[in-house]
N, C-alpha and C positions, 0 to 999 in steps of 0.2 A: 455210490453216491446217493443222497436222499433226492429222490425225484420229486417231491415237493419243495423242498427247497432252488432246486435248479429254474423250476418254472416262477418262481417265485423273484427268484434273481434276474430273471428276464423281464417279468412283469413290472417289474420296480425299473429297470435298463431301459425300455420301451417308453417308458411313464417320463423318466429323466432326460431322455433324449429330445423326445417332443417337446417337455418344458423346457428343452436348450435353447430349441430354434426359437422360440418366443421371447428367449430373455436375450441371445444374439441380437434379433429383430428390434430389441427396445434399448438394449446397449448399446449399439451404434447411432442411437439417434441422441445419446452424450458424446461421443467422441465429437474431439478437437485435430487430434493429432491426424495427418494423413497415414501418415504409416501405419500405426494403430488402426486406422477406419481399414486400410485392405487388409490387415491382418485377421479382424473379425468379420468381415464379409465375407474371406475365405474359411473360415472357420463353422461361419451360417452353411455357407453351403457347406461343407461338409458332415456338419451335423442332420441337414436334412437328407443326404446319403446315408446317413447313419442308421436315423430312424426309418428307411427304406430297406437298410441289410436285415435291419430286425424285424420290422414285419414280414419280409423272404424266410426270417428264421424262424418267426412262429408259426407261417404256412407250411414249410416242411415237415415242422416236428407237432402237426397239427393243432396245434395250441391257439385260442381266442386269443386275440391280442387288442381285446375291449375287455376281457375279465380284470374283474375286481378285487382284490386283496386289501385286508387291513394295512399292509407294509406300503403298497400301492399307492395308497391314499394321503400316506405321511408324506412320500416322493413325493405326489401332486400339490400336497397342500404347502410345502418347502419350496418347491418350486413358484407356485404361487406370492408368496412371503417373499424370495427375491426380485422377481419382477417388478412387481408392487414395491417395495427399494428403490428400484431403478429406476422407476418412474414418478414418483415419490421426490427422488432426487434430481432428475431432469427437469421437475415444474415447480423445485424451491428453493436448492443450491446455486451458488452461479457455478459456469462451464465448469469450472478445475475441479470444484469438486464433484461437480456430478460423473464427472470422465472417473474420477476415481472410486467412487463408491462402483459404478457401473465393474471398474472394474475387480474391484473386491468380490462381488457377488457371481462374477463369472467364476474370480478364483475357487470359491466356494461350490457353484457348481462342477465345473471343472475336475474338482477332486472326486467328489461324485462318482463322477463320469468314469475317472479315472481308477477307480478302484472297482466297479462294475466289469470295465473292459478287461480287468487282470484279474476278475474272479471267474468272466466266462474263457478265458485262454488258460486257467485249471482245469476250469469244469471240460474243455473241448481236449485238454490232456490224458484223462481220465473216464471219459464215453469211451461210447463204442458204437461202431453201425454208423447209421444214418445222422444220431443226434453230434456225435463225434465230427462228422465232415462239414456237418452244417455251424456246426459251432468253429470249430478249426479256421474256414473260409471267414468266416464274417471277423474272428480278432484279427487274422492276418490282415485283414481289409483297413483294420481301423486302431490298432493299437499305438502305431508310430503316429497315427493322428493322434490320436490322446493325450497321447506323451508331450507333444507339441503344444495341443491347446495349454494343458495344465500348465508346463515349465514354461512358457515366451509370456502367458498372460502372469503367472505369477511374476517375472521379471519387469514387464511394463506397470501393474501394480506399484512392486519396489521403488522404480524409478519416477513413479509419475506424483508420489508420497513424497519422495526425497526433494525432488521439483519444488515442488508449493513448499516444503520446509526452509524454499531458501539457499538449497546447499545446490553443487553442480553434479544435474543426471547424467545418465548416461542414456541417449535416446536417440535410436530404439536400444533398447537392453542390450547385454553381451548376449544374452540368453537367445536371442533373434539374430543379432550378428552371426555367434557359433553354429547356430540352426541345433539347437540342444534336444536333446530326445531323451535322454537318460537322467535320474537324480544325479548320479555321479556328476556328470554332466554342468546341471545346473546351480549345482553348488562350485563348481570348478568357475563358472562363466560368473558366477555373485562372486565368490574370493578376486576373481581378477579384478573386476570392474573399478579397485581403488586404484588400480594402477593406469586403467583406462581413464579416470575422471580425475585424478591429478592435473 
């Protein structure tokens, strides 16, 4: 494995995570929907678990986790650029659509997130020693979260879209319903949903 690259995927993971809790923290302050508001307040705190597994991980594997990277910076500043969205859209949208941009940008983060967590549960396949356990622990800890956040909030997105277009959602999503963790999954729980909102 390129040891530069690993730390670097951390660096950028650590960077994305902390801008999560920020963009949670400013996305809930759109929400309409009950269900929706505890779905991402569980999700906040989760994510601020997250960014605690990872600082536990770069203590380990002795790595700063204030250092700086060019790739780093792109993460912070993306990050930044959603927020500012979300907030953007809370003080000039009405409700619907700020609830929905809000949640567009999570999906967006979200995937993010979600491809970082499946490139350190390679990278924790493929160590060895120390950085191996410590990577190993923290995807187990957090992968099934991921899979969560991404697939229920792209699903409440879908429906919160189809909502305002007028047409009948399906809300909360199947994707919430199913408790969907997999692609397989949430494409199975989106195919159903015409049979549910007939």
């Amino acid at each position: 494995m390129n040891d530069a690259q690993v730390k670097e995927l951390l660096l950028q993971s650590l960077e994305h995570e902390r801008g999560g809790v920020k963009l949670y923290a400013a996305a809930l302050k759109c929400v309409h929907n009950d269900d929706l508001k505890g779905e991402w307040e569980k999700y906040l705190a989760e994510s601020r678990r997250h960014v605690q597994i990872l600082e536990e991980v770069f203590q380990t594997l002795e790595l700063d986790p204030e250092e700086m990277s060019p790739g780093r910076k792109v993460v912070a500043a993306l990050g930044e650029s959603l927020l500012s969205a979300v907030e953007s859209a809370r003080g000039e949208a009405d409700p619907a659509a700020a609830q929905i941009i809000a949640a567009e940008c999570v999906v967006l983060a979200e995937t993010k997130d979600h491809l970082d967590w499946e490139l350190i549960g390679l990278c924790a396949e493929k160590a060895t020693g120390v950085r191996a356990k410590a990577l190993r622990a923290a995807y187990e800890e957090v992968e099934d979260q991921e899979d969560e956040h991404l697939y229920h909030t792209k699903g409440w997105c879908r429906e919160l879209w189809i909502e305002s277009l007028g047409m009948k959602a399906v809300l909360p999503p199947p994707e919430e319903r199913k408790n969907v963790k997999t692609a397989i999954g949430a494409e199975r729980a989106k195919n159903a949903r015409t049979t549910t909102s007939d």
